[in-house]
C-alpha positions in Angstrom: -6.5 -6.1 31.1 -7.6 -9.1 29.1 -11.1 -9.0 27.5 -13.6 -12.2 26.9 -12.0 -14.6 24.3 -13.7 -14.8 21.0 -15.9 -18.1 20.5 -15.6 -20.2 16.9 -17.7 -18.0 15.5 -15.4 -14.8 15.4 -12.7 -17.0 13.8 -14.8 -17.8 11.1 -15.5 -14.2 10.8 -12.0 -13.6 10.4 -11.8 -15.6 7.6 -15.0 -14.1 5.6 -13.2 -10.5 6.9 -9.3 -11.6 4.8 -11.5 -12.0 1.5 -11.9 -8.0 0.7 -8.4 -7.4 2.3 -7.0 -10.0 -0.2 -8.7 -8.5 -3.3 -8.0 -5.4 -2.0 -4.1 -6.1 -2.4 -4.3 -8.1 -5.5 -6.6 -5.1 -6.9 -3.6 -2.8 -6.5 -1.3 -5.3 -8.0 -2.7 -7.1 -11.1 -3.5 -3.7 -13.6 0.1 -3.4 -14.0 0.2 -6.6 -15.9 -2.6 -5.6 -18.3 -1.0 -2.4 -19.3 0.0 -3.3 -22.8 -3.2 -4.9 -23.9 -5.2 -2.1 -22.3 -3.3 0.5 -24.0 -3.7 -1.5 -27.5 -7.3 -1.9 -26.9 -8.3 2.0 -25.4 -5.4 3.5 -27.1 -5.3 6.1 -23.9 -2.8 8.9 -24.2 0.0 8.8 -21.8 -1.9 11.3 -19.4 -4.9 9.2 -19.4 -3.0 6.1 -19.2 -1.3 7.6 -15.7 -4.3 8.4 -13.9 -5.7 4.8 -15.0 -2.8 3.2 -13.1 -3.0 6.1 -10.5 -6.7 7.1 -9.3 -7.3 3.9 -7.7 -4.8 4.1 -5.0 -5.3 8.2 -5.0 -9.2 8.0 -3.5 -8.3 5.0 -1.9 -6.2 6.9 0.6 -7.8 10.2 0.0 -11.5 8.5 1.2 -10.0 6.3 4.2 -10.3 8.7 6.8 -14.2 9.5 5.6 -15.0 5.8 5.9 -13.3 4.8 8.9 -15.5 7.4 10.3 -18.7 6.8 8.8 -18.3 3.1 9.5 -18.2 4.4 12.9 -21.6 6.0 12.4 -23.7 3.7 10.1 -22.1 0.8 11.2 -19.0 -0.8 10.0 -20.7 -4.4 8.9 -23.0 -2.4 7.3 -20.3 0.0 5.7 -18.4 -3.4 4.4 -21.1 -4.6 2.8 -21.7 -1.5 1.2 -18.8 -1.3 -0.3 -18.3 -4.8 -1.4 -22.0 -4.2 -3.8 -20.5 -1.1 -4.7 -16.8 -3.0 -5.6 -18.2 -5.8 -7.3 -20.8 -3.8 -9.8 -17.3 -1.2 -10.5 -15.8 -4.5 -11.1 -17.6 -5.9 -14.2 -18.3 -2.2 -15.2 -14.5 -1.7 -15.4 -13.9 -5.4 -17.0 -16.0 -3.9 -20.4 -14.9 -0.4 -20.4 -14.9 0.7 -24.0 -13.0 4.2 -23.6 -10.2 4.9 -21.5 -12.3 7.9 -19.9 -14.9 5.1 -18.8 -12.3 3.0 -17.4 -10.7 5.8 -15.4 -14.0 6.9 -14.2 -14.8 3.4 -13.0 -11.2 2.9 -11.4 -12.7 5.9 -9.4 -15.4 4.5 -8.2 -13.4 1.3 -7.2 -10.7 3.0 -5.4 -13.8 5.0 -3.0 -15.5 1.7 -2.9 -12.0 -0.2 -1.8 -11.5 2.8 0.7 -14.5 1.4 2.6 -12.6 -2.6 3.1 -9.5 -1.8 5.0 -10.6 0.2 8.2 -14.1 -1.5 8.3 -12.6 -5.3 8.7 -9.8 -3.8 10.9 -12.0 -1.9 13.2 -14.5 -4.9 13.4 -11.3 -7.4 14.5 -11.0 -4.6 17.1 -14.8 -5.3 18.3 -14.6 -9.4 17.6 -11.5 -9.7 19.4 -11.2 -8.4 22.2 -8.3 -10.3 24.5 -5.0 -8.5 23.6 -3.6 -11.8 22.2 -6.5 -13.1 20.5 -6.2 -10.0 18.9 -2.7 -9.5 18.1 -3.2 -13.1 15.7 -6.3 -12.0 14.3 -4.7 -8.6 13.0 -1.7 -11.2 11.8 -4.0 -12.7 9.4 -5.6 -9.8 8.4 -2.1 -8.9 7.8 -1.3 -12.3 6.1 -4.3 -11.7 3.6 -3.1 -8.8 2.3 0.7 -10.3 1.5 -1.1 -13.4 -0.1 -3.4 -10.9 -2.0 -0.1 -9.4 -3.3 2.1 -12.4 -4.2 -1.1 -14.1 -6.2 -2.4 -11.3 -8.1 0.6 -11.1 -10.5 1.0 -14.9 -10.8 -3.4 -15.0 -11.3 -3.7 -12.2 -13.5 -0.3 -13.5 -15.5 -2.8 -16.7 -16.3 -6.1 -15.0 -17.2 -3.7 -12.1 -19.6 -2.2 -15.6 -21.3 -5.9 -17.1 -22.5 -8.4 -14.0 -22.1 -9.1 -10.3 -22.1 -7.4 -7.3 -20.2 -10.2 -6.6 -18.3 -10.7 -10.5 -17.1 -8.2 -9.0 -14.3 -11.0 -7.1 -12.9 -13.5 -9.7 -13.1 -11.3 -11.6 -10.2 -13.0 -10.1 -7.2 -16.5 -10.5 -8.4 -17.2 -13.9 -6.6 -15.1 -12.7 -3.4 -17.3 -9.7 -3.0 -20.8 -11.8 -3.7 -19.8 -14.6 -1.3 -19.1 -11.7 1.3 -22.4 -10.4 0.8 -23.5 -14.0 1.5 -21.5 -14.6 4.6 -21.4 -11.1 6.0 -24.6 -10.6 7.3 -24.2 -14.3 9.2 -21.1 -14.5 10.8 -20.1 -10.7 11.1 -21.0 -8.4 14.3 -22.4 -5.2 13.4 -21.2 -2.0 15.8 -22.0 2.0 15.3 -20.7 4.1 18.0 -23.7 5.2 20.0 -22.6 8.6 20.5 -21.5 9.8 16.9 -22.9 12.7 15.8 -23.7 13.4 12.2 -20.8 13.2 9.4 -19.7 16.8 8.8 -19.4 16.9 5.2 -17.0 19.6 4.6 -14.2 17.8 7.0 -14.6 15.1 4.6 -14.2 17.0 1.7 -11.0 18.8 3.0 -9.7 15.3 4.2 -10.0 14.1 0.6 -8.6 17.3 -0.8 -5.4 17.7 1.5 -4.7 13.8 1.2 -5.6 14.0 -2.5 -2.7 17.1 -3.2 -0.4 16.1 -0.8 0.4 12.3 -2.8 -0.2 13.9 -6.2 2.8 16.3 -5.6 4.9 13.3 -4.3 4.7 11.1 -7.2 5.0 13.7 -9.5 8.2 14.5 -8.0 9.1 10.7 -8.3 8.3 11.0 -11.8 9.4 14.9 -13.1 11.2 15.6 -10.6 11.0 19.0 -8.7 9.2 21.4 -10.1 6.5 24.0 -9.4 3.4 22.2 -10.2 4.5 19.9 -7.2 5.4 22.0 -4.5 2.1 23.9 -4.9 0.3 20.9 -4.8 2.4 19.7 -1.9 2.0 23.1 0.0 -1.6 23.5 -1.0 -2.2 20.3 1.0 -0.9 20.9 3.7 -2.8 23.9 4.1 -5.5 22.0 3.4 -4.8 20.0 6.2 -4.2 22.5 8.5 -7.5 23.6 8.2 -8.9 20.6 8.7 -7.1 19.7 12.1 -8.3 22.8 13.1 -12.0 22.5 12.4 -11.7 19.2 13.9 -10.9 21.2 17.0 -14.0 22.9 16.8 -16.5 20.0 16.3 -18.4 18.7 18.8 -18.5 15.4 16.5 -15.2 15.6 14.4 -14.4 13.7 11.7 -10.8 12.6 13.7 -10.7 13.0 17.3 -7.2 14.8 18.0 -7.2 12.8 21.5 -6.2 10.0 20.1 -2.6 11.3 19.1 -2.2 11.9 23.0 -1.7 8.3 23.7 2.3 7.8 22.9 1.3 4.0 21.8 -0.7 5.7 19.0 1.7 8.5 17.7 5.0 6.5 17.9 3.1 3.1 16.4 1.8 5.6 13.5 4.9 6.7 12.8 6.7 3.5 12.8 4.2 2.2 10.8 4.3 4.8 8.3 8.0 4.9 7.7 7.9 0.9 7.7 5.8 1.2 5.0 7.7 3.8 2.6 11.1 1.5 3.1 8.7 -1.5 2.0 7.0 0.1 -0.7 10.3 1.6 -2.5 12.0 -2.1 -2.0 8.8 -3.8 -3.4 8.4 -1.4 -6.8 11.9 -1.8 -7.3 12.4 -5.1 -7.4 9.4 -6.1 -9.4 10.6 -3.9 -12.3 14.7 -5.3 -11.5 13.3 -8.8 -12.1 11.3 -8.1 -15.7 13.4 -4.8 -17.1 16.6 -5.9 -15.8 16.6 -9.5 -15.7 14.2 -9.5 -18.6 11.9 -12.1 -16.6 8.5 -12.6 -17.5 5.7 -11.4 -15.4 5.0 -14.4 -14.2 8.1 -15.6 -13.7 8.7 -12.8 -11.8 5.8 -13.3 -9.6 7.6 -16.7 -8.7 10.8 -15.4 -7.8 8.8 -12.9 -5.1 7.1 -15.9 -3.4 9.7 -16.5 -1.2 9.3 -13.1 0.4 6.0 -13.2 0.8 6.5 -16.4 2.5 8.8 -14.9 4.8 6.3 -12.4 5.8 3.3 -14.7 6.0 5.6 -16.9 8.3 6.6 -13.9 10.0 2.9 -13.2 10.5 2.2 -16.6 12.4 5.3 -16.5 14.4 5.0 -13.4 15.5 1.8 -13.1 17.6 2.6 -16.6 19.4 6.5 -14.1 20.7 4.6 -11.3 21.2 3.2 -13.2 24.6 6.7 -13.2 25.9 8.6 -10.4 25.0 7.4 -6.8 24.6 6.1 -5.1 21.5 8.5 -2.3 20.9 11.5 -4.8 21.9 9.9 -7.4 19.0 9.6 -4.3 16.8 13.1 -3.0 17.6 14.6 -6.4 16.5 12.3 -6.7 13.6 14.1 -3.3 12.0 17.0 -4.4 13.0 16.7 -7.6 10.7 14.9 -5.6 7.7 18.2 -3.3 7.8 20.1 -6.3 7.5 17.9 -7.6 4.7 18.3 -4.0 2.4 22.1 -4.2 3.1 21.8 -7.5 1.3 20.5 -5.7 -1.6 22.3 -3.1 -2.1 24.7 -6.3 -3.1 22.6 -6.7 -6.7 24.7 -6.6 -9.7 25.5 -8.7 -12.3 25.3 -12.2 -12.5 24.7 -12.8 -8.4 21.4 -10.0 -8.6 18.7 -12.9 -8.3 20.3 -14.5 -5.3 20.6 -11.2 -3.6 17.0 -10.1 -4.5 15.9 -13.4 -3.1 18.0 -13.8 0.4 17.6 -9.7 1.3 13.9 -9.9 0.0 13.6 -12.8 2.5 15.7 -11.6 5.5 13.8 -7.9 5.3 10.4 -9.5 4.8 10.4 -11.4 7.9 11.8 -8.4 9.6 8.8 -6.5 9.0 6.5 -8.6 10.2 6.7 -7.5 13.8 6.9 -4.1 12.7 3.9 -4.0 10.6 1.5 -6.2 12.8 2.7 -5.4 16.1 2.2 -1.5 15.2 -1.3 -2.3 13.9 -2.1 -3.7 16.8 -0.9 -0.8 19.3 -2.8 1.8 16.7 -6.1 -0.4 16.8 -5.7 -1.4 20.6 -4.9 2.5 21.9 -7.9 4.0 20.8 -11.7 3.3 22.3 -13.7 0.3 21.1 -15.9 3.0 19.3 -13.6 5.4 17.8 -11.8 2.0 16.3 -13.0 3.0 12.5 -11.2 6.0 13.0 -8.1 4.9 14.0 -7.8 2.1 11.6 -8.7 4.8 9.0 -5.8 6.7 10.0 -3.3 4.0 10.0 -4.0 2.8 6.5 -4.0 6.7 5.4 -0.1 7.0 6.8 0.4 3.6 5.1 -1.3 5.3 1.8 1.3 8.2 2.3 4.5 6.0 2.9 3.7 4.2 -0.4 3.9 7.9 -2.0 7.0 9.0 -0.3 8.4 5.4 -1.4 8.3 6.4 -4.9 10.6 8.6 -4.3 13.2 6.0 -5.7 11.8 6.9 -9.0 13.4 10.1 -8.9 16.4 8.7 -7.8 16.8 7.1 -11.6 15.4 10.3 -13.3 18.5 11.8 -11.1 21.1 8.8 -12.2 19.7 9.6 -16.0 19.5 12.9 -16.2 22.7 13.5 -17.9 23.6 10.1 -19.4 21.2 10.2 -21.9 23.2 9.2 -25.2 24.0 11.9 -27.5 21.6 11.6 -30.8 18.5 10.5 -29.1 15.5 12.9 -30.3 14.4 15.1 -27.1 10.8 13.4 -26.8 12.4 10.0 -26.1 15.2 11.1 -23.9 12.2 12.6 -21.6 10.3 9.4 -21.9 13.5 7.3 -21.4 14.5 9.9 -17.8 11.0 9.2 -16.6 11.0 5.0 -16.1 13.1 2.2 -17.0 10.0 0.4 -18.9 9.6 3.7 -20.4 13.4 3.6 -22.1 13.1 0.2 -23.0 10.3 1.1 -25.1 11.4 4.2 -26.6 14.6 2.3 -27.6 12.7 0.1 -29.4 12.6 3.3 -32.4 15.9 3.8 -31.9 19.0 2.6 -34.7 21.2 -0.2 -33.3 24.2 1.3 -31.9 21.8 4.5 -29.8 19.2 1.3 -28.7 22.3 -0.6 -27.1 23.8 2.7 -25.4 20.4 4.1 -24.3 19.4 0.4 -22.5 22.7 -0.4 -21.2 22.6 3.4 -19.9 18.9 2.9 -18.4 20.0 -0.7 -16.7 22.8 0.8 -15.2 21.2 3.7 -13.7 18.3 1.6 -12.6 20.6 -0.8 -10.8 22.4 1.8 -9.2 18.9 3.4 -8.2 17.7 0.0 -6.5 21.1 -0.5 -4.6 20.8 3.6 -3.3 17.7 2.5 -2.4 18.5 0.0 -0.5 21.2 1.6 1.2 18.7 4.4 2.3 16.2 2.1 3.4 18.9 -0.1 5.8 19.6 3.5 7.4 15.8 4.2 8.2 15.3 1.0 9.5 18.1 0.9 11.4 17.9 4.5 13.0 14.2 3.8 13.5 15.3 0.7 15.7 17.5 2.7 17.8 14.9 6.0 18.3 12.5 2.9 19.2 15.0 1.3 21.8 15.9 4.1 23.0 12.8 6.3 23.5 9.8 4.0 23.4 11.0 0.4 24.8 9.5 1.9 28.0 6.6 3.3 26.8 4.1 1.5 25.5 0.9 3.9 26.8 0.6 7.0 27.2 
């Protein structure tokens, strides 16, 4: 049943709600680049240096499911602008960090204040928009905004590394976030559901902790492999978690209401969602570090050669709302798999001299694949649940995004796996360790190394790394491809529950 169609002014809306989501992307994108002149200028140690690169995305998706709700409660225009203030001062605080424990604290802050953009704009398209179709293209550009956050952030922060500072890449989102301040309270809607009860603290807390353990033992498998430390963490959350599903049982005002997972849109969306996003995720970290370790292209170069795919998916993301009024979601979505597994077969093609071309063309092929997949399931997770429990659920979609990003790192440990025994004989134990964990990491460590063991150790790395992205791809063509038929199969019928 179709709903009022949104007037000129929600449109505009939408386009003061894609500024946060863009600098949200490009946020998660651009730090990479300013590594090495961060790490002359703080000298962090390599522990320090980790969770500098890692906390922001680790209270991102350990504090979504706390603001979706309380965006719910206080108001989700109210929760946006919030967090924007909150972004923007972290911002300029991180830009002039002098320690390395300053800077980590601030990419704290950040990453809770970040938490706050992506399920309050989604959750407000759900109130601005609501005709099904109107809808279905506004969540395209939402969607849209975040690929163009991700393909400029390398190329943009590439410039301002060349002429300025590291932290000038943090400095970026200041004039987004102040010109939503100035345009938010205009043209955005504010909703609060009516009926929310107070936030119960302690379901936040164990939200952030299960979340929190849960990611943290996934990459450091990714990056150590198995080990203790990991599982318990692992384990530990999902305890965690258990406890808080079942106190959410109790509450007469959870934090999550469990009802939503009995609408069949919502469960099989989330899950297609989440395992679209580990299969993206693993493909996208690999073949940044292919192009610049591999192909020894520079960063920005690099960030040229993925503009094509991101093309592809913002294409994707216009074409896809205007199919979705004649053929049905889960048949669009089916096809959509279909075509990423044929892009990640065209990758597990890279090798030698042809490796750019085949980056390019699968990179292409599986980004327009995904488009369906990605905005079409948004759409069935945002449109399933109640106009006032829409915080929520968009909080719980980005949180299984958050997690597929974590289980997509999982290709890391597929090259500490390819490298574990062909470390060259004669290379000290400290730097073999270094050299198993990452390809950038042997390329530096060979650096120290005598001619003949620097040759043997990079061509060693390469290899492996090359072998890691086309396993990786191979495994990624068989999710999306089995995903595709469970969808045809079990849900092409089924679109509510």
């Amino acid at each position: 049943m179709s709903g009022p169609t949104a007037t000129r002014r929600e449109w505009i809306g939408l386009a003061v709600i894609a500024l946060p989501c863009l600098l949200y992307s490009m946020d998660l994108t651009v730090l990479n680049l300013a590594v090495p002149k961060l790490s002359a200028a703080l000298k962090p140690s390599s522990a320090q240096l980790l969770w500098i690169v890692d906390i922001y995305g680790f209270l991102i998706a350990g504090s979504l499911i706390t603001m979706g709700t309380l965006g719910d409660r206080i108001g989700r225009r109210r929760l946006l602008l919030i967090g924007a203030a909150a972004f923007g001062v972290a911002s300029v605080i991180a830009a002039f960090s002098t320690t390395a424990e300053m800077l980590i604290a601030t990419r704290a802050l950040l990453g809770v204040a970040g938490a706050t953009l992506a399920p309050s704009t989604l959750s407000l398209i759900r109130n601005m928009f609501l005709d099904p179709q109107q809808r279905t293209i506004a969540i395209g550009v939402w969607v849209t905004s975040y690929s163009v956050g991700g393909a400029i952030g390398p190329l943009l922060g590439g410039v301002l590394l060349q002429y300025f500072w590291w932290g000038s890449v943090f400095l970026i989102g200041v004039p987004v976030m102040l010109l939503l301040l100035v345009l938010g309270p205009v043209l955005l809607p504010e909703f609060r559901d009516p009926q929310a009860g107070r936030l119960d603290l302690f379901s936040a807390a164990l939200s952030l902790v299960a979340v929190l353990l849960v990611i943290y033992g996934l990459k450091r498998i990714a990056e150590h492999g198995l080990g203790w430390v990991a599982a318990l963490a692992i384990v530990t959350g999902l305890v965690v978690g258990i406890v808080f599903l079942r106190r959410q049982r109790a509450l007469a005002h959870p934090l999550i209401d469990l009802h939503l997972f009995r609408s069949r849109a919502f469960s099989a969306a989330l899950a297609v969602y989440l395992l679209g996003t580990l299969v993206v995720f693993g493909a996208y970290i690999f073949i940044a570090q292919y192009l610049q370790l591999v192909l020894g292209l520079s960063p920005l170069a690099a960030g040229l050669w993925t503009l094509p795919s991101m093309a592809a998916f913002i294409v994707g993301s216009v074409v896809v709302p205007l199919i979705a009024r004649r053929v049905r979601p889960w048949s669009l979505i089916t096809a959509g798999l279909v075509l990423a597994a044929v892009g990640f077969a065209v990758l597990t093609q890279v090798d030698g001299a042809d490796a750019l071309r085949a980056i390019v063309i699968g990179s292409v092929i599986y980004s327009l694949g995904f488009s369906p997949v990605v905005i079409l399931a948004t759409d069935l997770i945002v449109g399933s649940a109640p106009v006032e429990r829409a915080g929520a659920a968009s909080a719980i979609s980005e949180t299984s995004s958050e997690l597929g990003g974590a289980l997509g790192s999982i290709g890391v440990a597929v090259y500490r796996g390819m490298m574990a025994t062909g470390i060259p004989i004669g290379v000290p134990p400290e730097a073999a360790e270094v050299a198993r964990a990452t390809l950038g990491g042997a390329l530096s460590v060979a650096q120290q190394l005598p001619h003949h063991l620097r040759v043997e150790l990079l061509d060693t790395a390469r290899d492996a790394f090359a072998q890691s992205v086309r396993l990786t791809a191979a495994i990624s063509a068989a999710i999306s491809l089995t995903m595709a038929i469970i969808v045809r199969v079990l849900l092409r019928q089924r679109t509510s529950s």
